[in-house]
N, C-alpha and C positions, 0 to 999 in steps of 0.2 A: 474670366469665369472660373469659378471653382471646379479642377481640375476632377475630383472625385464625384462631385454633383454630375460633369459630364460623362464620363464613365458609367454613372449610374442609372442615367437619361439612355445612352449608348444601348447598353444592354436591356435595358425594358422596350427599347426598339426593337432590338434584337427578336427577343422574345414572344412581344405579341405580332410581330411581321411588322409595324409601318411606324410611320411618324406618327399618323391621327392616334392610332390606337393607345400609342404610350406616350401621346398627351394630354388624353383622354382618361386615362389612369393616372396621371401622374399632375394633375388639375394644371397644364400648361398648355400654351398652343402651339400645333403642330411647328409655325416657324420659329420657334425659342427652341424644339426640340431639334432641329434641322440644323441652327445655332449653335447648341452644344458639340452635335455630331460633328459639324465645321471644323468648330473650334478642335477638337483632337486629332481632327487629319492634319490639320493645320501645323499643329504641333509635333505629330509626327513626323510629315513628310512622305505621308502612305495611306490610299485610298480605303477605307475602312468597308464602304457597302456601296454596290453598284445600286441604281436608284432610275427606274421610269417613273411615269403617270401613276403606271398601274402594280407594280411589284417594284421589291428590292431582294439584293440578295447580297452574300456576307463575298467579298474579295476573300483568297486563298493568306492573305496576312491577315485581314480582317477576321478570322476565323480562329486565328492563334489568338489574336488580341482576344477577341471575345471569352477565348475559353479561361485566359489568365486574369480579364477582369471579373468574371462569376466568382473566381477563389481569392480574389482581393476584398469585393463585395463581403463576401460571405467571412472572411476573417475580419472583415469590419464590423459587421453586425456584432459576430459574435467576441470581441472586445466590447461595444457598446455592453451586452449584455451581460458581460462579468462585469462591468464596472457599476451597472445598475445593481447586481446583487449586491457588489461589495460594499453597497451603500444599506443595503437590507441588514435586518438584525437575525441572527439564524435564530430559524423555531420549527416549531414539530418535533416529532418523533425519530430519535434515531435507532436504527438495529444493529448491534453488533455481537460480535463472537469475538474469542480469546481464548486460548490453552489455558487450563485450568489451575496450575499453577502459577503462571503467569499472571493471569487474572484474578486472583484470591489477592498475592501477595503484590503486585505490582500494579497493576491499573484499579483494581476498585480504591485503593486508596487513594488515587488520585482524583477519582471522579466527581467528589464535592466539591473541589477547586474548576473543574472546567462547570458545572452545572451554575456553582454561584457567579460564574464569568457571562454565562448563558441562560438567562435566569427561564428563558422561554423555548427551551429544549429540557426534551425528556428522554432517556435513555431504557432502551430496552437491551440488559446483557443475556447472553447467555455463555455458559462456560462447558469448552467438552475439548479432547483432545484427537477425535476423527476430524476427517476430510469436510469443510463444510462449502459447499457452493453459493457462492456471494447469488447469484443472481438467481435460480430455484428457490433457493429458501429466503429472499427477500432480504437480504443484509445491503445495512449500506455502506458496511467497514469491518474486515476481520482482520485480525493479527495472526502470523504464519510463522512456526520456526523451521528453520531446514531450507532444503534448499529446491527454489520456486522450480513448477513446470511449466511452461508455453501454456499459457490458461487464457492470453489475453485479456488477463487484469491490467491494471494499474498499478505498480509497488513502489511505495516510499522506503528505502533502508532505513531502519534502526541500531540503534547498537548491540554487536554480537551476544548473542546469548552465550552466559560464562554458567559451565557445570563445576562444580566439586566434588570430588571423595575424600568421604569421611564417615568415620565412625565414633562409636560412643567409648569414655576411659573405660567401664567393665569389658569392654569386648576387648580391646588392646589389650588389657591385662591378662586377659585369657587365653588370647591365641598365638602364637607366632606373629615377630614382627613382619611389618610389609616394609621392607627396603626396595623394592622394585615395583613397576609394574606387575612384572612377572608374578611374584608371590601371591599374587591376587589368586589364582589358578588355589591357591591353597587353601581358601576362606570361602566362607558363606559371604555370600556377595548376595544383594537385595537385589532383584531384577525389576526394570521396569517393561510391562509388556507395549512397546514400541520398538519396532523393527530395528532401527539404528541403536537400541542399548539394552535388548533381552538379552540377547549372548554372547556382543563383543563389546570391549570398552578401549579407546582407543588414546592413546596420549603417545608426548613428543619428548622427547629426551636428549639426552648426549648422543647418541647410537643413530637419531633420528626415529621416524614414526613406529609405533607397538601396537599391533590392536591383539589384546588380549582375550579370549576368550574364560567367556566368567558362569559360574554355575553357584545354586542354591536352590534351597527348599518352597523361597515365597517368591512367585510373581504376580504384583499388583499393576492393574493400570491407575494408582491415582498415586500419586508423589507423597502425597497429605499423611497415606495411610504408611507409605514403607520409611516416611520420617519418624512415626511414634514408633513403628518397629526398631527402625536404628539406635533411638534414643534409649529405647530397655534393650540393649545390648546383644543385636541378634545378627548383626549383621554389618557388612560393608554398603555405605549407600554413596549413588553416583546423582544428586540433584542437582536443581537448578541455584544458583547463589543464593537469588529472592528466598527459594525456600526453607535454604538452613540456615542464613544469616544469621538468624537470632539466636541458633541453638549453638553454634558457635560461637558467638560474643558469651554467651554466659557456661560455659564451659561441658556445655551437656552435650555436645559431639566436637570430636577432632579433626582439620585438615589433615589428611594424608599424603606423602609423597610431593613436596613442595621441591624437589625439585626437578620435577614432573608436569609440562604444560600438558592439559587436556583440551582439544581444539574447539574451540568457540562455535555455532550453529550461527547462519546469518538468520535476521529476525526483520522480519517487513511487516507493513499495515496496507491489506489491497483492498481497491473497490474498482467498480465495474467502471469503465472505461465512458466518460457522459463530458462531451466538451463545454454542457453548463452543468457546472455543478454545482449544488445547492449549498448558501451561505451553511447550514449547519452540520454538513458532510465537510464543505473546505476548514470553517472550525474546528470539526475536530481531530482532522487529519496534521492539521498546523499544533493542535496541542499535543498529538503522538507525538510528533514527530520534535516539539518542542523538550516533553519529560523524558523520552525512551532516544532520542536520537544519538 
């Protein structure tokens, strides 16, 4: 007999109290169900369920068995059912979040590539750089940079979010070089208003870690906006790669202090914790995780 077939006889014994009852349920008769049960004592070498006319009831091992077969069962179902999905095409609607710079420059560019992969998913983004709760606010995937709290999410690692400072040649030209860290203390430095980089900025050296403490005139919460300030020469800016990549390749802002690491931010993609997860949640979690990993 198929060892898991009887297991699974076993425990719906179990469960409705008798042999009729879960052969009954189970469109078998009671002596195939009796059968089964046999057959695993058998194989043990250990009484499973004391058994009258009139009641049965579970042996002090039969009791362990029972409880270990329920979470054998139940890890079985639930392989059947991811295997059923992964045969599914993901569709419907997905909701996600993403930092804002992040998400201008970094993933909306990608998302014609996963949509024409997934012709029958449609994407609802939203971009903001607050706290956003996967499960209140109905997401079914956000991107996080910084470092995660016990939220009992789900988080897949991505690769480290890389900052640089840099500024534009008028402004070099105008003030005091920056040879250190340190000099920084002397410049209009562009603030961004998030906690980890309004008023210290932090890099690694010869000497080992500097967190510098940084002042100026403009503090903005969007990247976007203190990028066009840096660009017309107003200032020291601390952004994300994505954001100034371009103005760096064509010469309209300069790396600063190259040799000067500034410490990377871990960056994850969380969703709420569901042991079936829906074909076009695992898609696109497989596609973070494939472009940003």
């Amino acid at each position: 007999m198929d060892r898991l077939t009887s297991m699974s006889v076993f425990a719906k014994s179990v469960d409705l109290g008798s042999f009729s009852a879960a052969a009954e349920a189970l469109s078998m008769s009671p002596q195939l169900v009796a059968k089964h049960v046999n057959v695993l004592e058998q194989q043990l070498g250990l009484r499973l369920l004391n058994r009258t006319t009139r009641r049965q009831s579970l042996t002090d091992a039969g009791r362990i068995y029972y409880e270990r077969v329920r979470i054998i069962l139940a890890e079985v179902e639930a392989a059947d059912s991811l295997a059923a999905e992964a045969r599914t095409a993901p569709r419907g609607r997905l909701k996600i979040n993403a930092p804002v710079s992040f998400g201008i420059h970094a993933l909306a560019p990608k998302l014609p590539d996963y949509l024409a992969r997934h012709p029958e998913v449609s994407v609802e983004m939203t971009l903001s750089n607050r706290f956003v709760d996967v499960v209140e606010e109905g997401y079914d995937a956000i991107f996080r940079v910084g470092d995660l709290s016990d939220s009992g999410l789900i988080a897949r690692s991505l690769a480290p979010y890389q900052l640089v400072v840099c500024a534009a040649p008028a402004y070099i030209a105008t003030h005091p070089p920056i040879n250190t860290p340190m000099d920084l203390q002397h410049h209009e430095c562009l603030a961004f208003s998030h906690p980890v980089l309004r008023s210290h900025w932090t890099f690694e050296g010869p000497d080992g870690k500097m967190v510098v403490p940084i002042a100026g005139r403009l503090v903005m919460d969007s990247g976007e906006a203190l990028l066009s300030i840096a660009v017309a020469g107003m200032g020291v800016l601390l952004q994300p790669m994505e954001l100034v990549r371009a103005e760096l390749i064509t010469g309209r802002l300069i790396a600063l202090l190259p040799e000067y690491k500034i410490p990377t931010r871990p960056m994850h993609v969380l969703y709420a914790p569901d042991r079936r997860i829906t074909p076009k949640l695992r898609s696109f979690i497989d596609f973070a995780v494939e472009q940003f990993g």
